[in-house]
SEFIZA-3560 file (N, C-alpha, C; in Angstrom, 3 decimals):
REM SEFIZA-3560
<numar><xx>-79.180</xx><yy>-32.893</yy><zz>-18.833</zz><atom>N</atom></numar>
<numar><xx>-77.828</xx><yy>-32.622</yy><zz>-18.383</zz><atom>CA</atom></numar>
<numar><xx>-77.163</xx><yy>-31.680</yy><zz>-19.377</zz><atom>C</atom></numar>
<numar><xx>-76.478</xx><yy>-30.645</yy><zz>-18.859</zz><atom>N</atom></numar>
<numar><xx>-75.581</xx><yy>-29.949</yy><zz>-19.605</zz><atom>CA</atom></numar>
<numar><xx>-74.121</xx><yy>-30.465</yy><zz>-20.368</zz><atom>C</atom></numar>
<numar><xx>-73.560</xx><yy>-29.679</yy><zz>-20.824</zz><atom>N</atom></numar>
<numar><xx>-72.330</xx><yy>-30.507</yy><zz>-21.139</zz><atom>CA</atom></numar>
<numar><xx>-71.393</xx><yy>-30.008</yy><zz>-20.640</zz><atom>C</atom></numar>
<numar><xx>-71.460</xx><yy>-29.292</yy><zz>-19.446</zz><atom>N</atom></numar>
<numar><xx>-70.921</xx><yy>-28.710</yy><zz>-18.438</zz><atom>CA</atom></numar>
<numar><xx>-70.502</xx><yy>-29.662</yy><zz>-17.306</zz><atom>C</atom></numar>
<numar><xx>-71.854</xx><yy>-30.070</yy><zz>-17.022</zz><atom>N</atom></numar>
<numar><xx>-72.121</xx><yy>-31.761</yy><zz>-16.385</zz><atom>CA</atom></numar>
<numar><xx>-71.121</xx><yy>-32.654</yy><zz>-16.878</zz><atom>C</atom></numar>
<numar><xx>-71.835</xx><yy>-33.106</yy><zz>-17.728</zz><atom>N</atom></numar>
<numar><xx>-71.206</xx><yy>-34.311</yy><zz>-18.174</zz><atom>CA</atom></numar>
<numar><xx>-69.819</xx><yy>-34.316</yy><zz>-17.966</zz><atom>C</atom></numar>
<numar><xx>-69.501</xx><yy>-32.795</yy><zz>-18.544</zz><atom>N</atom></numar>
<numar><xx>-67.443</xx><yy>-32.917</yy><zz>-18.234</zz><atom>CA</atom></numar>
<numar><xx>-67.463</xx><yy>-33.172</yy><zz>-16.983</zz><atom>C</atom></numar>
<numar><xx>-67.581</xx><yy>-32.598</yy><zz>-15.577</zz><atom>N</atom></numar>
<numar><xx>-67.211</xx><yy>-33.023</yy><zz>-14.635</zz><atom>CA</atom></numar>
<numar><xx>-67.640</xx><yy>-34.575</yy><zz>-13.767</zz><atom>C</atom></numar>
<numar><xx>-68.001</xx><yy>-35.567</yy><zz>-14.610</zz><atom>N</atom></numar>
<numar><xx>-68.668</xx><yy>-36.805</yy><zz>-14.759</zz><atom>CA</atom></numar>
<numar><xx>-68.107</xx><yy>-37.565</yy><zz>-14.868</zz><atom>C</atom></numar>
<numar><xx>-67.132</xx><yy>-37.345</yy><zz>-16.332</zz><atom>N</atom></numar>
<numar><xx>-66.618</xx><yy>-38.126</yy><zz>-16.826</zz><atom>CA</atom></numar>
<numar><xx>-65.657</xx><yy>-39.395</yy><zz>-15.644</zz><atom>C</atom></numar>
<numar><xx>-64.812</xx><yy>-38.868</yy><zz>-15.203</zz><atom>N</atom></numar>
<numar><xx>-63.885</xx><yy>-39.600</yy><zz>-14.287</zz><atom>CA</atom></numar>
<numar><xx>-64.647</xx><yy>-40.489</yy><zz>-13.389</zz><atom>C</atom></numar>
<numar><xx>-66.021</xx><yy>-40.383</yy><zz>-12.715</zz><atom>N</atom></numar>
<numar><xx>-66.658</xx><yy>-40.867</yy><zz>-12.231</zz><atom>CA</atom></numar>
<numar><xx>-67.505</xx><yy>-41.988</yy><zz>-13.004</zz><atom>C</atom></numar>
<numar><xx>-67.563</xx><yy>-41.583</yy><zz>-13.941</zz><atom>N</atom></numar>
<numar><xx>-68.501</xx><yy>-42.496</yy><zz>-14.767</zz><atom>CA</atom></numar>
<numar><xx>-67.458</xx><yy>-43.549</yy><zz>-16.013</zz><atom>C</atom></numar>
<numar><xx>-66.376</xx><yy>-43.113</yy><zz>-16.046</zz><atom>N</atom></numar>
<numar><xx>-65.046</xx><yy>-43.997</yy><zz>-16.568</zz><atom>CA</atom></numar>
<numar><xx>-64.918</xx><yy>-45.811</yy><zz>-14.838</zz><atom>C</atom></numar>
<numar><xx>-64.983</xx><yy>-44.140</yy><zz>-13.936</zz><atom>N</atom></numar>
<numar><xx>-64.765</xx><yy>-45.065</yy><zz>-12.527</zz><atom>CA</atom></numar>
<numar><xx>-65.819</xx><yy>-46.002</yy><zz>-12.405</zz><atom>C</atom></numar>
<numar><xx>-67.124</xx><yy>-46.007</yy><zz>-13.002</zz><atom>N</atom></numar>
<numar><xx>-68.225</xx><yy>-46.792</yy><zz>-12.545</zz><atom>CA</atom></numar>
<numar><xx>-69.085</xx><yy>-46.555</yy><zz>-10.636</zz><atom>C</atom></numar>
<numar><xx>-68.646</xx><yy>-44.788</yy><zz>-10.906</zz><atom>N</atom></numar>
<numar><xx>-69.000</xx><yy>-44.461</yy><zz>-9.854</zz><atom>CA</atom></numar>
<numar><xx>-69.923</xx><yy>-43.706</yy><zz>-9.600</zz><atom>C</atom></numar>
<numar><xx>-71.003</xx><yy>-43.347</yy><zz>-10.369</zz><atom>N</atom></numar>
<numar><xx>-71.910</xx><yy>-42.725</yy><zz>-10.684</zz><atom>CA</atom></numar>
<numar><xx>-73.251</xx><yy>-43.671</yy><zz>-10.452</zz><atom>C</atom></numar>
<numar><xx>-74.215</xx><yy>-42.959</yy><zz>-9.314</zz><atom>N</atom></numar>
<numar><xx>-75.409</xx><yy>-43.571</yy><zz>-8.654</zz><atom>CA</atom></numar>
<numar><xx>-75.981</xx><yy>-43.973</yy><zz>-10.104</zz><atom>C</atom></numar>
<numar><xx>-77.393</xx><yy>-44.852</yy><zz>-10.034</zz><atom>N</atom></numar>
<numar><xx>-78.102</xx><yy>-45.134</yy><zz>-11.150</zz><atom>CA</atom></numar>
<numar><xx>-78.408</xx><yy>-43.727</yy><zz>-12.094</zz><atom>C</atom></numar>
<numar><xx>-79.023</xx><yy>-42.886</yy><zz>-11.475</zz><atom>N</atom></numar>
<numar><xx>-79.715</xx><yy>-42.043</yy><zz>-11.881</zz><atom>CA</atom></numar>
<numar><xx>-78.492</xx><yy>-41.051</yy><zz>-12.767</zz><atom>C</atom></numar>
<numar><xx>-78.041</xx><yy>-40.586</yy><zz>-12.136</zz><atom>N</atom></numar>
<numar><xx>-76.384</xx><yy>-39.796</yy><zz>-12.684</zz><atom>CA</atom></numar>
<numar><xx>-76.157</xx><yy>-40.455</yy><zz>-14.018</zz><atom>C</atom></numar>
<numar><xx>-76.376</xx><yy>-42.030</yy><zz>-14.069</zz><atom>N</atom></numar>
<numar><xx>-75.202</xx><yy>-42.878</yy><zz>-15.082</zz><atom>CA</atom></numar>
<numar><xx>-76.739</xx><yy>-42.602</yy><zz>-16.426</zz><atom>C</atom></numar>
<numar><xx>-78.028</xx><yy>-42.874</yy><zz>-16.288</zz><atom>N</atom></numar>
<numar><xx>-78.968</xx><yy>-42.839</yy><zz>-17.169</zz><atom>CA</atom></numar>
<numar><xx>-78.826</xx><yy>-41.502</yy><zz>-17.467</zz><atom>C</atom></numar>
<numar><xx>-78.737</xx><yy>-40.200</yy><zz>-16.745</zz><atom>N</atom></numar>
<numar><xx>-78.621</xx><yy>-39.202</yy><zz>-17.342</zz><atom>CA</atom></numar>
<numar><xx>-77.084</xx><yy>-39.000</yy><zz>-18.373</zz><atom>C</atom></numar>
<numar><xx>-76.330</xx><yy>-38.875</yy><zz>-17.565</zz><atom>N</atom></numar>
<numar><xx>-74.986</xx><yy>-39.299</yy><zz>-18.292</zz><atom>CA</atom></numar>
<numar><xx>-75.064</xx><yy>-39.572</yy><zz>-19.723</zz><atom>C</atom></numar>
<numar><xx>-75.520</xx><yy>-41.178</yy><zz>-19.754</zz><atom>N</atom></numar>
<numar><xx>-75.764</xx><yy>-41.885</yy><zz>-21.043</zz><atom>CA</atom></numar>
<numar><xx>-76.686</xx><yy>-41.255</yy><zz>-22.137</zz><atom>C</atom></numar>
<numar><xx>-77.651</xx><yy>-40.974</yy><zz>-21.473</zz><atom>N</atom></numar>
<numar><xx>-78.909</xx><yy>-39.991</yy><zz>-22.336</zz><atom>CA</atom></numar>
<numar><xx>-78.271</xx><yy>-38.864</yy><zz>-22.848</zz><atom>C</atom></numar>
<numar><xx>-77.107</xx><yy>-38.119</yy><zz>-22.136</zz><atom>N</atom></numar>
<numar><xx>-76.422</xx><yy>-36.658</yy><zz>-23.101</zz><atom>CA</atom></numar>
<numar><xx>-75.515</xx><yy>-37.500</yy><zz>-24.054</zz><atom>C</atom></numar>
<numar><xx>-75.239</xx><yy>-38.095</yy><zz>-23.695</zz><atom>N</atom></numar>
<numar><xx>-74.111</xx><yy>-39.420</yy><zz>-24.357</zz><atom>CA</atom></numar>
<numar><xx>-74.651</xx><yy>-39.448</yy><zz>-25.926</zz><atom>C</atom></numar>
<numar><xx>-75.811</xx><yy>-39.820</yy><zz>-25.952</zz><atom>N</atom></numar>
<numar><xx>-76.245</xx><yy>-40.121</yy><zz>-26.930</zz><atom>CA</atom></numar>
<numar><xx>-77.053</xx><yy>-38.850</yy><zz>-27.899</zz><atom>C</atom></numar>
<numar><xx>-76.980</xx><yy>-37.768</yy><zz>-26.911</zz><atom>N</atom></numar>
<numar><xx>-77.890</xx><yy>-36.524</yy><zz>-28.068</zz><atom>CA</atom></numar>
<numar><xx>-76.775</xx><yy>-35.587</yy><zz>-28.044</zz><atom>C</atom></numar>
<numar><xx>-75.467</xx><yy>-35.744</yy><zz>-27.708</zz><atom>N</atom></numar>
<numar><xx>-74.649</xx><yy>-34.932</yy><zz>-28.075</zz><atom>CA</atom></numar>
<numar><xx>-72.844</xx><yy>-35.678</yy><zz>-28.505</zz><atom>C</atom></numar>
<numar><xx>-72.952</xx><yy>-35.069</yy><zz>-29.872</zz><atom>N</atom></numar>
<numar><xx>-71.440</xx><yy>-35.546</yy><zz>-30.215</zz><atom>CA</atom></numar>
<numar><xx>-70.188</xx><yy>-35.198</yy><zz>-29.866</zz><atom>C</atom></numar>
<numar><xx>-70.648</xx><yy>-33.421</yy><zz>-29.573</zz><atom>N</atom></numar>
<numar><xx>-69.587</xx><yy>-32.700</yy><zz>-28.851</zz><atom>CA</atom></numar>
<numar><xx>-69.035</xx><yy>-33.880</yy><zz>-27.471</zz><atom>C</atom></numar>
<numar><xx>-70.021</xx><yy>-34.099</yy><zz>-26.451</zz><atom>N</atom></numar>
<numar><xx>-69.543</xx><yy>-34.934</yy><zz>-25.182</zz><atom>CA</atom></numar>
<numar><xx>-68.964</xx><yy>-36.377</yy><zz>-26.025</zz><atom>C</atom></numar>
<numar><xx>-69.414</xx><yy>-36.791</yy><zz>-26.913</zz><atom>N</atom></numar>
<numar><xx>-69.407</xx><yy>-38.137</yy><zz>-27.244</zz><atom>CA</atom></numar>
<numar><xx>-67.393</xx><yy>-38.066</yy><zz>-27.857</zz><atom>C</atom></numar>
<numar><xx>-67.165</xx><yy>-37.241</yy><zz>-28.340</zz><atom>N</atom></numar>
<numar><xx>-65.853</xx><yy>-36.736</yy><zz>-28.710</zz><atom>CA</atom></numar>
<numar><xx>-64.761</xx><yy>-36.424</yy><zz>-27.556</zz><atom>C</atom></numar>
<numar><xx>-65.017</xx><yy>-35.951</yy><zz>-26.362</zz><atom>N</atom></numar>
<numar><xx>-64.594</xx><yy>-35.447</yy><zz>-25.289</zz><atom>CA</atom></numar>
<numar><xx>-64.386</xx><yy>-37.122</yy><zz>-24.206</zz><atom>C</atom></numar>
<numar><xx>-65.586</xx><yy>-37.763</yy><zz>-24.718</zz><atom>N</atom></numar>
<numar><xx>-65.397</xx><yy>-39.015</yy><zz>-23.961</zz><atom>CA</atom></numar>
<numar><xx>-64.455</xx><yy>-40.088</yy><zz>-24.563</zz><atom>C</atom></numar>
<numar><xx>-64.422</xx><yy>-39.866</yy><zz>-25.486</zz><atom>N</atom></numar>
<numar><xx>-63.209</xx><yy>-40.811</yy><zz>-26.720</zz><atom>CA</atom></numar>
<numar><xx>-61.879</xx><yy>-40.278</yy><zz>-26.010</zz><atom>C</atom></numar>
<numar><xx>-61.843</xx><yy>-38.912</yy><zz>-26.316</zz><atom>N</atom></numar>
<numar><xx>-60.556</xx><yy>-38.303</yy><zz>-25.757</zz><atom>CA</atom></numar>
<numar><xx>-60.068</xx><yy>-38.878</yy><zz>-24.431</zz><atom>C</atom></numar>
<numar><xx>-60.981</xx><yy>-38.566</yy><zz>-23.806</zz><atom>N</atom></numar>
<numar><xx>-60.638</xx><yy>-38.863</yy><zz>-22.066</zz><atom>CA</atom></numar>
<numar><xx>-59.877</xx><yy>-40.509</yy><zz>-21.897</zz><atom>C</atom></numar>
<numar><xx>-60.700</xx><yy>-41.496</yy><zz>-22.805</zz><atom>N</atom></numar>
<numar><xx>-60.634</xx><yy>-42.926</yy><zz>-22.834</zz><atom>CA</atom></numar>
<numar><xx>-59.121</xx><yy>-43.165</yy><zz>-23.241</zz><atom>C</atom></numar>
<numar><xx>-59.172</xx><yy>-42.344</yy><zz>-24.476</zz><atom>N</atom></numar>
<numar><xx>-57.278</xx><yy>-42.692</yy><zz>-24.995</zz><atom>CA</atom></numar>
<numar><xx>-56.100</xx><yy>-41.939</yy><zz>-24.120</zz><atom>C</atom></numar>
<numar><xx>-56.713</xx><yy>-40.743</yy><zz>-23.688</zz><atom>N</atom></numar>
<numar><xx>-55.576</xx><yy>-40.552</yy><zz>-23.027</zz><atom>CA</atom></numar>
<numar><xx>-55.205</xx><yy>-41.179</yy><zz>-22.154</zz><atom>C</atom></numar>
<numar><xx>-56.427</xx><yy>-42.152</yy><zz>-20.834</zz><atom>N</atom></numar>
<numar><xx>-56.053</xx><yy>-42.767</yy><zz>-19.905</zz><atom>CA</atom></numar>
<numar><xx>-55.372</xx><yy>-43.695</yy><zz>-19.815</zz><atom>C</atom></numar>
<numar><xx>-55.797</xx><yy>-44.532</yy><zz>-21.260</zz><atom>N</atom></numar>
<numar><xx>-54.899</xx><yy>-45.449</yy><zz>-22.374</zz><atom>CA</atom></numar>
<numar><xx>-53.873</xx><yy>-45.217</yy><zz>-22.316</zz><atom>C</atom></numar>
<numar><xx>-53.350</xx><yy>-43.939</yy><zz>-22.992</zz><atom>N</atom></numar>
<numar><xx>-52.275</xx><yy>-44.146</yy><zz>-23.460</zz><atom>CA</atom></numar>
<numar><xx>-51.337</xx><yy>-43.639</yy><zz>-22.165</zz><atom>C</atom></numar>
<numar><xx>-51.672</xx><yy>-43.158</yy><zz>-21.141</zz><atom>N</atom></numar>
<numar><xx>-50.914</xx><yy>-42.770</yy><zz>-19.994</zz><atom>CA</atom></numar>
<numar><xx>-51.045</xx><yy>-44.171</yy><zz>-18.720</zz><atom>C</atom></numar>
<numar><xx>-51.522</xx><yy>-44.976</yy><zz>-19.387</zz><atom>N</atom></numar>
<numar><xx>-51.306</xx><yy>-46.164</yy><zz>-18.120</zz><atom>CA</atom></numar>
<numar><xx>-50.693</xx><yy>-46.881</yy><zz>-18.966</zz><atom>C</atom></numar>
<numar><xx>-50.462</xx><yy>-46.666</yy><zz>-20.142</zz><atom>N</atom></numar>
<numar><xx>-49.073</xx><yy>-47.269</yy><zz>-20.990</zz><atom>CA</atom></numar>
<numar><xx>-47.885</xx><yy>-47.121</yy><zz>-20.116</zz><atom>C</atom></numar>
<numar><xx>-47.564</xx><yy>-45.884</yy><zz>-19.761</zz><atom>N</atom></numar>
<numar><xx>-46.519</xx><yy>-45.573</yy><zz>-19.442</zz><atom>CA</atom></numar>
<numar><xx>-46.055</xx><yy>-46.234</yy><zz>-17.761</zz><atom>C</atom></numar>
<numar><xx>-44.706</xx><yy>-46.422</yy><zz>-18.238</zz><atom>N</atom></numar>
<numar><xx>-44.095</xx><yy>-47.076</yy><zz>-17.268</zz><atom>CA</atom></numar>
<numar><xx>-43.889</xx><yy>-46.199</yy><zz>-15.755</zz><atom>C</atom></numar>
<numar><xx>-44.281</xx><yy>-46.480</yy><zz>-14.654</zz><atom>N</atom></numar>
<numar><xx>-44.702</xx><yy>-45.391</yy><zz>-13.426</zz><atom>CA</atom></numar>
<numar><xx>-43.058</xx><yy>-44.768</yy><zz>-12.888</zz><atom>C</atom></numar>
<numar><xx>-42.012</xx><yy>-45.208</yy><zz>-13.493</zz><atom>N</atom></numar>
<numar><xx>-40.531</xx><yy>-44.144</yy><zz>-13.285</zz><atom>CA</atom></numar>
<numar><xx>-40.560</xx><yy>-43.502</yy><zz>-14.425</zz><atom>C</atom></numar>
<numar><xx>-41.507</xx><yy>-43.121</yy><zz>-15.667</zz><atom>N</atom></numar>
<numar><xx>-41.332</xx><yy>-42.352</yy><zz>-16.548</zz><atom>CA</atom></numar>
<numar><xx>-41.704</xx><yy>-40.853</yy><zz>-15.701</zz><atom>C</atom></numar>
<numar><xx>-42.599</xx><yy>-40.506</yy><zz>-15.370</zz><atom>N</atom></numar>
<numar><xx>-42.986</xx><yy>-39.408</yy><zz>-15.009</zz><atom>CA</atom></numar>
<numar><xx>-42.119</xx><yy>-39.290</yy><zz>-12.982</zz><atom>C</atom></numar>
<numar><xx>-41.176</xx><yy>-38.028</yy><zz>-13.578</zz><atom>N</atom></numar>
<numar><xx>-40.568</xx><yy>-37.513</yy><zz>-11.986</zz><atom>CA</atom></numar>
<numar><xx>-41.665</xx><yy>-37.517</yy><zz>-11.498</zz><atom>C</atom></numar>
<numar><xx>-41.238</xx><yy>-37.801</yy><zz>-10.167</zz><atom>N</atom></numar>
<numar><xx>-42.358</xx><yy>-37.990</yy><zz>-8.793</zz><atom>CA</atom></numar>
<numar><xx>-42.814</xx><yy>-36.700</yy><zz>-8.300</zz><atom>C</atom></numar>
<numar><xx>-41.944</xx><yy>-35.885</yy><zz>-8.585</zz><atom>N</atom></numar>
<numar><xx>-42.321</xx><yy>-34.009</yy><zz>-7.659</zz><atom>CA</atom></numar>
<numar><xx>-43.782</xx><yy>-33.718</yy><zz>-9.081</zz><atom>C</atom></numar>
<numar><xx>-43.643</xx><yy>-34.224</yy><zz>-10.248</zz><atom>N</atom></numar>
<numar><xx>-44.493</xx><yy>-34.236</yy><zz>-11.246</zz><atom>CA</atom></numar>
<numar><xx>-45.772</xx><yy>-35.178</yy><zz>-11.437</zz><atom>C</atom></numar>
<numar><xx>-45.125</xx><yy>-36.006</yy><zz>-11.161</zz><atom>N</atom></numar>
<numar><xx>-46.673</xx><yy>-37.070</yy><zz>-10.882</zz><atom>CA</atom></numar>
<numar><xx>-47.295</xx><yy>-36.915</yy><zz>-9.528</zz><atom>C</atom></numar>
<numar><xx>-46.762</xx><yy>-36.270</yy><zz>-8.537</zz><atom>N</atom></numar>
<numar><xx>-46.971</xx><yy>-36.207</yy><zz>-7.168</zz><atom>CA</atom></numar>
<numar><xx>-48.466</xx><yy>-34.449</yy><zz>-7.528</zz><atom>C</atom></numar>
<numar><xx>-47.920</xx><yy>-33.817</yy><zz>-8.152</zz><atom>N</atom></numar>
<numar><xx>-48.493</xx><yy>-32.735</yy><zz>-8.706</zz><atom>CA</atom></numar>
<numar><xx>-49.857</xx><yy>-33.113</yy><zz>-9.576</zz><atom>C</atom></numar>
<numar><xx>-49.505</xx><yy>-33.975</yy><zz>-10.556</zz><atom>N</atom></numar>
<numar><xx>-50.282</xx><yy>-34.454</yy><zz>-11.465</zz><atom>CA</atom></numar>
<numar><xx>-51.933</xx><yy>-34.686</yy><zz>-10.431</zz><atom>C</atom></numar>
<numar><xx>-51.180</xx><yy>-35.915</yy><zz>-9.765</zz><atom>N</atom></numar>
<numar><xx>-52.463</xx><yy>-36.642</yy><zz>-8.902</zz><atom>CA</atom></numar>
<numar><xx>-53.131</xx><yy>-35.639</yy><zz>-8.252</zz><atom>C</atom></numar>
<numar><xx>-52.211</xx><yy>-34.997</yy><zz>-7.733</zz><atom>N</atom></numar>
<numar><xx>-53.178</xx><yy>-33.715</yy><zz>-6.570</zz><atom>CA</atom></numar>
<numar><xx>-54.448</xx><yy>-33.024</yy><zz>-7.556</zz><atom>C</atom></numar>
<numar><xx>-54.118</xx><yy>-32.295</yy><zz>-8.571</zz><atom>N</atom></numar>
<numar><xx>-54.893</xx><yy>-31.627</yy><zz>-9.445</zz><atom>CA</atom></numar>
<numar><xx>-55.637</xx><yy>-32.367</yy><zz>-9.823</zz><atom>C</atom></numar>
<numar><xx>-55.346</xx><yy>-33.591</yy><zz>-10.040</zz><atom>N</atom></numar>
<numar><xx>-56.872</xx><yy>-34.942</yy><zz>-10.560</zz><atom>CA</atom></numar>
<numar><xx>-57.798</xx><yy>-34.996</yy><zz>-9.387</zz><atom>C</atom></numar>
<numar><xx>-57.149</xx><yy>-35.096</yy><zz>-8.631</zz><atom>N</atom></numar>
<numar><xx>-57.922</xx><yy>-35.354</yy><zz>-7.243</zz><atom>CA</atom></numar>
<numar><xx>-58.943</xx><yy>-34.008</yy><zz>-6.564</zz><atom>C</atom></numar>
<numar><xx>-58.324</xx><yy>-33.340</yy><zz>-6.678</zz><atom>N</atom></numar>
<numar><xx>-58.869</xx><yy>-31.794</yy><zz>-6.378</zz><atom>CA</atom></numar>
<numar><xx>-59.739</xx><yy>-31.714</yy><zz>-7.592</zz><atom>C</atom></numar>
<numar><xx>-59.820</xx><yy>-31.571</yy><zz>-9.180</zz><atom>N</atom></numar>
<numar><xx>-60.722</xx><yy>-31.546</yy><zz>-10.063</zz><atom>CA</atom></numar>
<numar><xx>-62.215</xx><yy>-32.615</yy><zz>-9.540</zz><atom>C</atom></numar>
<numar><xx>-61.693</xx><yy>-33.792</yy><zz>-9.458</zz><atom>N</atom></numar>
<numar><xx>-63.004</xx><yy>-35.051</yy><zz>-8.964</zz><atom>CA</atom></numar>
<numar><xx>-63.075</xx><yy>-34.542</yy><zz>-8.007</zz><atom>C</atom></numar>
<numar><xx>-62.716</xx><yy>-33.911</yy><zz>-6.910</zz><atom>N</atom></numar>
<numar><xx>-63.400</xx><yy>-33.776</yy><zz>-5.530</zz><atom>CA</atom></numar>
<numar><xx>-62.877</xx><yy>-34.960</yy><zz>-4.609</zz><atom>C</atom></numar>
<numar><xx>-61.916</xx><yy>-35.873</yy><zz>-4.636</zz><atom>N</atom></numar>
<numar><xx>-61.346</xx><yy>-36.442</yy><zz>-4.318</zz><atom>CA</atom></numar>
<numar><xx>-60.074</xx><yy>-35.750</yy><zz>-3.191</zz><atom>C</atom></numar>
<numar><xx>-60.069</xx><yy>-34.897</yy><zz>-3.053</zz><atom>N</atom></numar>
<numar><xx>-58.503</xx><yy>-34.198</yy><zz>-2.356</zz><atom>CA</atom></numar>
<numar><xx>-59.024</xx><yy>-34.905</yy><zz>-0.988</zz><atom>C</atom></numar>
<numar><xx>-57.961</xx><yy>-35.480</yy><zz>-0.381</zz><atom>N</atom></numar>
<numar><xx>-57.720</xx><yy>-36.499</yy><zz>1.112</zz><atom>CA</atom></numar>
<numar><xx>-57.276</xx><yy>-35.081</yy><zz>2.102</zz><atom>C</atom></numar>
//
């Protein structure tokens, strides 16, 4: 796996949504690269620290924005 991969993974594999095979590869770059292993720390605290936040902190025309672009990045857009 690249680490090209792996970035677009991450959310899926935070989600526990990644087939067997995806999650062993995943894990296997996981472990021979620090660059991803750093990028996955990141991803973890920010989600942390943004489900801290109370859901009337962020305006809605802004979180309404937010989600779309998450969703459209995962491939998720409804």
């Amino acid at each position: 796996m690249r680490c090209e991969q792996f970035v677009e993974l991450v959310t899926e594999f935070l989600d526990g949504a990644l087939d067997p095979r995806a999650e062993r590869e995943f894990v296997d770059h996981l472990a021979e690269c620090d660059g991803c292993g750093r990028y996955l720390d990141q991803v973890r605290t920010t989600v942390s620290a943004l489900g801290e936040l109370p859901e009337d902190h962020l305006p809605e025309p802004a979180r309404a924005t937010l989600l779309s672009a998450f969703r459209k990045k995962s491939g998720r857009d409804a």
